[in-house]
C-alpha angles and dihedrals in degrees: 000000000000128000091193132054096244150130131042100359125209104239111198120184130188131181107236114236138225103325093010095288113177115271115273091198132045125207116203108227110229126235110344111205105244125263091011095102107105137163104200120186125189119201120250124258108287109214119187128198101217128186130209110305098033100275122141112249089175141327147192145189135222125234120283128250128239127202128172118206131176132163118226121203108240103226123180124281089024124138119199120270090218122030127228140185097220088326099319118127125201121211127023111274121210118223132205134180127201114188123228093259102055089207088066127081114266109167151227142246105186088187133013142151110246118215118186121203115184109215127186129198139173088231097044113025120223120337139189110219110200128204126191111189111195130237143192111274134212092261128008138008125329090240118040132171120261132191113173122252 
């Protein structure tokens, strides 16, 4: 049993319906590169309020953004998950990750953009680099924990 949330992780995607409404179908993304699963977040815009002098009378922040990437070996044989027109993705997509071990906290994008760019190299062969940017949901945070049922 694991302590962290580590190792090969399980990716699910669904397409969000009319209104947003949660998938009704997941779809179980193929072979993930290793090490190319990566959940990136960038802080949110600090503003300060200064006065005279440079000291800070006050400050906030705005709220952090969230993106999902992960890079998909190309075999042979394979379709896209997730179809583009040149990387560009319709519809919102919703993401979720379950850790190797299932006890410990994956988590969950109810609602992204989803962005594909297609990479080749004499080591790897061709790849499909997926980005999920996320975005605000109907309810909740844009990131949210997730451990499977």
């Amino acid at each position: 049993m694991a302590v962290l949330s580590w190792g090969k992780p399980k990716v699910e995607v669904g397409l969000l319906g009319p209104a947003d409404a949660a998938p009704t179908t997941w779809i179980v993304m193929p072979a993930i590169a290793q090490n190319t699963a990566k959940l990136n977040t960038e802080q949110g815009n600090k503003t300060e309020a200064l006065e005279e002098g440079g000291g800070v009378i006050d400050s906030r922040t705005d709220k952090s953004k969230y993106t999902f990437e992960l890079e998909l070996f190309v075999k042979r044989g394979d379709t896209k998950p997730i179809n583009d027109d040149d990387g560009i993705v319709s519809g919102n997509y919703a993401v979720r990750l379950t850790p190797e071990d299932k006890e410990t906290n994956g988590f969950i994008f109810d609602k992204t953009n989803v962005s594909v760019m297609e990479t080749w190299s004499s080591a790897d062969g061709g790849r499909w680099k997926y980005t999920f940017a996320g975005l605000v949901p109907a309810t909740g945070k844009i990131l949210k924990p997730y451990k499977a049922p």
